[in-house]
C-alpha positions as CSV (number, residue, x, y, z in Angstrom):
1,X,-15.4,-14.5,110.4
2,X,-17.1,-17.6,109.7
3,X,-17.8,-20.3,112.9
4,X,-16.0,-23.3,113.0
5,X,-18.1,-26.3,113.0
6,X,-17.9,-26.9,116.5
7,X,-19.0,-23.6,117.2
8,X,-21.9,-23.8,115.0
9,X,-25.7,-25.0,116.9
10,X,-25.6,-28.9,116.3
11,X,-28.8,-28.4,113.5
12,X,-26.5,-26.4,111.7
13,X,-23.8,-28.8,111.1
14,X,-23.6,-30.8,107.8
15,X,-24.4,-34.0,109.3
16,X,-27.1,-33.2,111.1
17,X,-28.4,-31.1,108.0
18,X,-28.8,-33.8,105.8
19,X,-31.0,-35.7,108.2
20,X,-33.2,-33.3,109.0
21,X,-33.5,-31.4,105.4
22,X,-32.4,-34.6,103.6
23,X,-28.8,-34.1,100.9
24,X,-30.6,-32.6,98.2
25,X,-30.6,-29.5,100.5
26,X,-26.8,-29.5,101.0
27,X,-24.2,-27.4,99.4
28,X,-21.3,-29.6,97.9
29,X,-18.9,-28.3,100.6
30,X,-21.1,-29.5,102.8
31,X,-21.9,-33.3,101.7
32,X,-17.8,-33.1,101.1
33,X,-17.2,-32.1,104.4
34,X,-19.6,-35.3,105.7
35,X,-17.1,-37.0,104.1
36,X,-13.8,-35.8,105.2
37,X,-15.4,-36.0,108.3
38,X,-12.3,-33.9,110.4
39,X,-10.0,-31.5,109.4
40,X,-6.4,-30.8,110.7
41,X,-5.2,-28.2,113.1
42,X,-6.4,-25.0,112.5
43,X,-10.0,-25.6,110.0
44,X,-12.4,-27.9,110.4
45,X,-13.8,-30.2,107.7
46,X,-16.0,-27.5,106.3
47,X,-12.5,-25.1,105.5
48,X,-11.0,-28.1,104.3
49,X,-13.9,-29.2,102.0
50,X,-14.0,-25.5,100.9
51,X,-10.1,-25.8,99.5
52,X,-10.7,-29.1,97.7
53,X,-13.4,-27.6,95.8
54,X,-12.0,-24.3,95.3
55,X,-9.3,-26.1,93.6
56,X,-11.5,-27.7,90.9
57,X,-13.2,-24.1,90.5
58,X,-16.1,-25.7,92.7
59,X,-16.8,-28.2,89.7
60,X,-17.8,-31.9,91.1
61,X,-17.2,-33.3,87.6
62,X,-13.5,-31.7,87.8
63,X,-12.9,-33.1,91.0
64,X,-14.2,-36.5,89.8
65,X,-11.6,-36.8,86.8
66,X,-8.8,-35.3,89.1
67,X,-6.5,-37.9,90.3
68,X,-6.3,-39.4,93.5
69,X,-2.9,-38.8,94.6
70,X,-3.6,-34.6,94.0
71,X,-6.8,-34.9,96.5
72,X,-4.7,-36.6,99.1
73,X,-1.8,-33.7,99.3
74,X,-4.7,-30.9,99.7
75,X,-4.1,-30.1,103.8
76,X,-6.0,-31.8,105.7
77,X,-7.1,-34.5,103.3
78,X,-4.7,-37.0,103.1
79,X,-4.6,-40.9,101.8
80,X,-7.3,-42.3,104.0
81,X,-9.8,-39.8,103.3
82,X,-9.2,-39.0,100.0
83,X,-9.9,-42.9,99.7
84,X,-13.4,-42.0,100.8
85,X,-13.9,-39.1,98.2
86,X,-12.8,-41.0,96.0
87,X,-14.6,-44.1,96.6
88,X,-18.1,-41.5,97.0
89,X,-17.3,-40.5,93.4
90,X,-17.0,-43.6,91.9
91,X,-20.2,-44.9,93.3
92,X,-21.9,-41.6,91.9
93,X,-20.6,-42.3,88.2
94,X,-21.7,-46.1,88.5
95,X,-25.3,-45.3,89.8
96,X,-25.2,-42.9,86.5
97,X,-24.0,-45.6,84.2
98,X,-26.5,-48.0,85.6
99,X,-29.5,-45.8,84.3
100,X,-28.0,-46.0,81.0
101,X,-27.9,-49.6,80.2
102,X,-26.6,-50.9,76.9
103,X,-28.7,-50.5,74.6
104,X,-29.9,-54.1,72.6
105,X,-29.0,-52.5,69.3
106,X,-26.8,-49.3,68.2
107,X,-29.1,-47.7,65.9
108,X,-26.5,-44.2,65.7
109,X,-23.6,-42.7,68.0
110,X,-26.2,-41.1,70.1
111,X,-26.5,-44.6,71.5
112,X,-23.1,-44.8,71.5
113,X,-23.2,-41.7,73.8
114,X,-25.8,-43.3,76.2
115,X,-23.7,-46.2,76.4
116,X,-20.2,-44.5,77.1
117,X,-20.6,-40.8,78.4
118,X,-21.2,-41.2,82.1
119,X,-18.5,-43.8,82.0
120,X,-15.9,-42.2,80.3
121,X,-16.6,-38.0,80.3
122,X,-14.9,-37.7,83.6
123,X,-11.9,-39.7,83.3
124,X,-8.5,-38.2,83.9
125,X,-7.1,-40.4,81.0
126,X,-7.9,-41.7,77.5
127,X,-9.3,-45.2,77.3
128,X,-10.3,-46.7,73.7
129,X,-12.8,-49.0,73.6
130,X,-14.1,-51.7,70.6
131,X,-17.6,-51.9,70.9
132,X,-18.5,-55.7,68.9
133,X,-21.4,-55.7,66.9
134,X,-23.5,-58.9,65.4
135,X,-25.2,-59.1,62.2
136,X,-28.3,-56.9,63.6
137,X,-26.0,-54.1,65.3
138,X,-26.3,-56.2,68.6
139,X,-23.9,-55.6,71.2
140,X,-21.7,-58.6,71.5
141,X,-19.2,-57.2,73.7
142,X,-17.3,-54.1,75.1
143,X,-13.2,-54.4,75.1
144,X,-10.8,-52.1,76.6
145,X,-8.1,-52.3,74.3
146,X,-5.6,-49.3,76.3
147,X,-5.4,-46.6,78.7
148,X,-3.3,-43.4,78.2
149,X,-2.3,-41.0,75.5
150,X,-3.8,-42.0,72.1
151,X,-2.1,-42.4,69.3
152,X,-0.9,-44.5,66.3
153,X,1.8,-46.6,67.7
154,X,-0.2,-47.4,71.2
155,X,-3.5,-48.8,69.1
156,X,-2.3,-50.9,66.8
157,X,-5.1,-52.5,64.6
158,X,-3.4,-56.3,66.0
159,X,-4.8,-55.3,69.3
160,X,-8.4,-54.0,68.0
161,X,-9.4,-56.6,65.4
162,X,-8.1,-59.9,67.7
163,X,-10.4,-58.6,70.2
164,X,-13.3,-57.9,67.8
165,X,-12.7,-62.0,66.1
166,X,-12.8,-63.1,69.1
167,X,-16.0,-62.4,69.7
168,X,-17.2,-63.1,66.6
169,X,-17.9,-59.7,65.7
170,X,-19.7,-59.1,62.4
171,X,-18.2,-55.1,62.7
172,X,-17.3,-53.1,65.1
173,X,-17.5,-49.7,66.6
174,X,-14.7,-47.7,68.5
175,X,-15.0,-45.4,71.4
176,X,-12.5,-43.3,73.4
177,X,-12.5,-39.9,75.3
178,X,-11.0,-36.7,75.6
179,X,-9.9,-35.7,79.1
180,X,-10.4,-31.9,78.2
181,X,-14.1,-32.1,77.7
182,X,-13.7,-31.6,73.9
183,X,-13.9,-34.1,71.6
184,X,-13.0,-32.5,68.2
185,X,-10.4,-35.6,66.4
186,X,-7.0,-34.8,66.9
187,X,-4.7,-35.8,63.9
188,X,-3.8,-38.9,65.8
189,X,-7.6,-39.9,66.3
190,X,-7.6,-39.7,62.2
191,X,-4.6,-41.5,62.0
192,X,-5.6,-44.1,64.1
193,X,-9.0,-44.2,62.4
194,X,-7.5,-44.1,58.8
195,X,-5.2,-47.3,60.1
196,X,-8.6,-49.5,61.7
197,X,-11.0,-48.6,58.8
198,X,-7.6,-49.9,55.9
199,X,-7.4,-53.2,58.1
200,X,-11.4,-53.6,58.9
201,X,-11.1,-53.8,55.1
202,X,-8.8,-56.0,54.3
203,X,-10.5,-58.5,57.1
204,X,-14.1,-58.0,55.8
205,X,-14.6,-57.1,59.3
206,X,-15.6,-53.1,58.9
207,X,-15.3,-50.5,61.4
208,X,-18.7,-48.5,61.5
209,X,-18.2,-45.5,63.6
210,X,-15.3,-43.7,65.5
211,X,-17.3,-41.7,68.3
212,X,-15.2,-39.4,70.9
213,X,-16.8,-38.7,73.8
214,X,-15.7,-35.1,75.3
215,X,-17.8,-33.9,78.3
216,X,-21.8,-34.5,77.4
217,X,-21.0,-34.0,73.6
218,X,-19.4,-36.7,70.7
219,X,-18.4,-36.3,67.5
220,X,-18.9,-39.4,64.8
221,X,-16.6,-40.0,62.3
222,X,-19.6,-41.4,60.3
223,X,-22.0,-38.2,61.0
224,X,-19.3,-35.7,60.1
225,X,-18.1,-37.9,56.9
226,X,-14.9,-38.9,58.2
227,X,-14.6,-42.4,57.8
């Protein structure tokens, strides 16, 4: 039978761990439990951590795209410090998308994938983005255009291409994810795509690329001859 924390010698607790061996030399339970800080009646922080992750198959990344209100009903947890897991994870993600700044130019959808994957591979929902592009392929802006399910009716090419003009955009490129990790096109993603690409020509204002982002792989409509 495993000791409870407050059982354990006082070098052997997470906290004290990570200053003397530094977080690198922590398990995930362990910096989770440095989080939670207490438990409930019955386990301490480190039982508690241990359920949270045990419930994402131990995966960090699943935890991360899990959503908030889930984390908070895990015993023990609760709003308050689920608020603090939550808040830890979201830091993590920006410090990754900060060593991946935009690039000046998009040369291919592998930039595309710098830009967007750390952003957008853990999510727990769809986002599509319109990535406006000046005459040299230089980033003129990054719009949001929705959140949720994707499909024809919810991006309507209105939405995309008033967005793109208003930034003067010479073309454009769009991005959005797949929640499951796998970013093969569904038959909406064509639909939508077939929809954007008929009014980008109409407009003279093409669309370049469609690139899904699905866990640390994408698929480009361009590459794979889709457009």
């Amino acid at each position: 039978m495993s000791l409870r924390l407050s059982e354990r010698p006082e070098r052997d607790r997470p906290r004290e761990r990570l200053w003397s061996v530094g977080p690198a030399a922590l398990t995930g339970q362990e910096l989770l439990a440095i989080l939670l800080g207490t438990g409930c009646a019955g386990r301490d922080a480190l039982a508690v951590a241990g359920e949270v992750l045990a419930r994402v198959d131990g995966s960090l990344r699943r935890l991360a795209g899990r959503p908030s209100a889930d984390l908070a009903r895990v015993p023990g947890v609760g709003r308050g410090k689920a608020a603090r897991v939550v808040a830890a994870l979201e830091l993590g993600r920006r410090v990754g998308t900060e060593t991946d700044p935009p690039p000046e130019r998009v040369r291919g959808p592998a930039d595309v994938q710098r830009f967007y994957g750390t952003r957008l591979r853990d999510l727990a929902v769809e986002e599509f983005h319109v990535l406006a592009l000046g005459s040299q392929s230089q980033i003129l802006g990054d719009l949001l255009i929705t959140r949720g399910i994707l499909n024809s009716s919810l991006v309507h090419p209105r939405e995309v291409f008033r967005a793109a003009i208003a930034e003067a955009a010479a073309g454009i490129i769009v991005v959005h994810n797949h929640p499951s990790g796998d970013p093969t096109p569904s038959a909406d993603d064509r639909a939508v795509t077939r929809q954007l690409v008929d009014a980008g020509r109409l407009l003279d204002l093409p669309v370049y690329d469609h690139v899904i982002v699905g866990g640390d792989g994408y698929v480009s409509f361009a590459e794979a001859g889709l457009l």
